[in-house]
N, CA, C and O of each residue as an XYZ file, in Angstrom:
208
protein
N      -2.588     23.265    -16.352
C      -2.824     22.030    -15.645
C      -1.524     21.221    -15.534
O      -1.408     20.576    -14.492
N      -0.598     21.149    -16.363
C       0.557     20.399    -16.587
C       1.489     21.086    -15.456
O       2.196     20.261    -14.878
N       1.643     22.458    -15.006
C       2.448     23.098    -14.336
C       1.874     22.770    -13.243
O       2.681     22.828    -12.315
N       0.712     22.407    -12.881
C       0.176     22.197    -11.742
C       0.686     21.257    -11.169
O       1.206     21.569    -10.098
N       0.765     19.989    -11.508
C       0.708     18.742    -12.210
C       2.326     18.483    -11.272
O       2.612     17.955    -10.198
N       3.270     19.329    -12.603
C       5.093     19.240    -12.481
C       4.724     19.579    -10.480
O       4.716     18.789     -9.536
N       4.548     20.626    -10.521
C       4.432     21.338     -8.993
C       4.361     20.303     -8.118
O       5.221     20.070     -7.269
N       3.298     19.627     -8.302
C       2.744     18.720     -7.340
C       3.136     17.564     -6.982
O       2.996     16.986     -5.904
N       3.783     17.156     -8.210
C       5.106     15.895     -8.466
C       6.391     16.370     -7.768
O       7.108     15.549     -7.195
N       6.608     17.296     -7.792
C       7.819     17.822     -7.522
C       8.043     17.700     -5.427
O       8.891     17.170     -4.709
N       6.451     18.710     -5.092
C       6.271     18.526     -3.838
C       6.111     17.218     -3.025
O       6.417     17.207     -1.833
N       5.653     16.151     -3.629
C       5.360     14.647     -3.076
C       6.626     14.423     -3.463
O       7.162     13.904     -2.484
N       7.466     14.524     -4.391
C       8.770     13.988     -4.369
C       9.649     14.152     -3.199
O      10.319     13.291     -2.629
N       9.512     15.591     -2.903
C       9.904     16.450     -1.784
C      10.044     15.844     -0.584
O      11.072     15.677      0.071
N       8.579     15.430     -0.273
C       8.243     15.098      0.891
C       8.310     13.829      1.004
O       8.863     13.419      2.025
N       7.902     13.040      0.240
C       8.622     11.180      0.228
C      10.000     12.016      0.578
O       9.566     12.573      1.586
N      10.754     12.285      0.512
C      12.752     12.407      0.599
C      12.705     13.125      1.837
O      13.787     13.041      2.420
N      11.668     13.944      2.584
C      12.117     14.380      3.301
C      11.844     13.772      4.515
O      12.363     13.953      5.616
N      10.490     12.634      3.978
C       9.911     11.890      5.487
C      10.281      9.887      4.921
O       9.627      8.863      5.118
N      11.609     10.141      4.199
C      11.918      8.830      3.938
C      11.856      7.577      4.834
O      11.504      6.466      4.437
N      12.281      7.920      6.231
C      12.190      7.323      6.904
C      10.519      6.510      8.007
O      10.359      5.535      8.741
N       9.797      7.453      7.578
C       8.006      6.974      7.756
C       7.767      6.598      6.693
O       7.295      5.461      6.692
N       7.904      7.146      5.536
C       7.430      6.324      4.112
C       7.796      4.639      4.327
O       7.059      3.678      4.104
N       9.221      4.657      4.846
C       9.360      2.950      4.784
C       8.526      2.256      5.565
O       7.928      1.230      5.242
N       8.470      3.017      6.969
C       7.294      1.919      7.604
C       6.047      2.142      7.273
O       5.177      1.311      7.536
N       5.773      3.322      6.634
C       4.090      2.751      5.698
C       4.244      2.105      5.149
O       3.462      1.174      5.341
N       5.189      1.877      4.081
C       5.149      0.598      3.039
C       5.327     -0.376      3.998
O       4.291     -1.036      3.910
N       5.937     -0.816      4.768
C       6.254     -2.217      5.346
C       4.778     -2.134      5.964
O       4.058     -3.033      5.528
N       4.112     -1.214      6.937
C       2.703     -1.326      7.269
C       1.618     -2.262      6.062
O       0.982     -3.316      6.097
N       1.888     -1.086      4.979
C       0.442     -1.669      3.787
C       0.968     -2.994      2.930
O       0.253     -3.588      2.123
N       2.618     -3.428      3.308
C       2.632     -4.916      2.801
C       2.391     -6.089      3.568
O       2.321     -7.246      3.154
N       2.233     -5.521      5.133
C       1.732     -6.246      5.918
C       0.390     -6.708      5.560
O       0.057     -7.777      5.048
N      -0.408     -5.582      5.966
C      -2.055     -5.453      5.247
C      -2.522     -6.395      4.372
O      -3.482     -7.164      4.423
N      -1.314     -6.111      3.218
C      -1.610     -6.656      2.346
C      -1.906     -8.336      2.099
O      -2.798     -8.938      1.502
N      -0.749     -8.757      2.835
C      -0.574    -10.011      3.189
C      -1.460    -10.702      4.330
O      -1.501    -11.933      4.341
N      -2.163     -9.980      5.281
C      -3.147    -10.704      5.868
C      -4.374    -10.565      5.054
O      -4.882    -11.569      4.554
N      -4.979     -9.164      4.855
C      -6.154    -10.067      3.520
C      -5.871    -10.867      2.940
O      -6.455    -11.894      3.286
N      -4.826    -11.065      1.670
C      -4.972    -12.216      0.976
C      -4.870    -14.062      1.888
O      -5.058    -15.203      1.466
N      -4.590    -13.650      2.871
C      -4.746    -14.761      3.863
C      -5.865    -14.837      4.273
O      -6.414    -15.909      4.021
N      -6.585    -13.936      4.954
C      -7.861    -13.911      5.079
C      -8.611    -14.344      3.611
O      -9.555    -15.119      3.766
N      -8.429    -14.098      2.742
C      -9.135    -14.637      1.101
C      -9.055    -16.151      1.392
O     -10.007    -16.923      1.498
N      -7.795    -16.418      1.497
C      -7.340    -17.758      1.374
C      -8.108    -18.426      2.081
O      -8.759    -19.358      1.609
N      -8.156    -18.147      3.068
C      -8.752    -19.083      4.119
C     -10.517    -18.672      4.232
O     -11.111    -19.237      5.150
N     -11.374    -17.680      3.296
C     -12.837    -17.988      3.183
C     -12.645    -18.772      1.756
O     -13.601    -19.418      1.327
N     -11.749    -18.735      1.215
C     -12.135    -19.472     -0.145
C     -11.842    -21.208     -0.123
O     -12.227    -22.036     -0.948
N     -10.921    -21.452      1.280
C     -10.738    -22.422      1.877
C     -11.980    -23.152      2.663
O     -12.322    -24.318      2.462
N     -12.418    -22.503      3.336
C     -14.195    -22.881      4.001
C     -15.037    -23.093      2.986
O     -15.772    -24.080      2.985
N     -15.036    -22.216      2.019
C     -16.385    -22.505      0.765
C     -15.818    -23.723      0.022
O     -16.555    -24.683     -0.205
N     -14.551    -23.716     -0.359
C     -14.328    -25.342     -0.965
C     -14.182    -26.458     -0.041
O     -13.913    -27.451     -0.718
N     -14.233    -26.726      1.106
C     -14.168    -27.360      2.380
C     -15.872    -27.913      2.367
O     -16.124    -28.978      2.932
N     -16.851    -27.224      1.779
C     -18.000    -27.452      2.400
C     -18.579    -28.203      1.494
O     -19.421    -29.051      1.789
N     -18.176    -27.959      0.276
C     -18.276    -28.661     -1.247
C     -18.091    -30.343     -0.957
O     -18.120    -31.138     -1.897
């Protein structure tokens, strides 16, 4: 299982380095994401204390 494991680490390492350049705009994609849900949070948790 551990050799499996090294293998498989090894191959995603691989391939993050070999598709470095899409990896960055996924990350910049899912920190986008990221940042409009918690805006979207913000702003229903903004309406429910608004109504208070």
């Amino acid at each position: 299982m551990m050799v499996i494991g090294i293998i498989l680490l090894a191959a995603g390492i691989y391939g993050a380095w070999y598709f470095v350049e899409e990896l960055i705009l996924v990350v910049k994609g899912l920190i986008g994401l990221v940042i409009a849900l918690v805006g979207l949070f913000l702003l229903i948790v903004g309406i429910f204390t608004a109504k208070d």
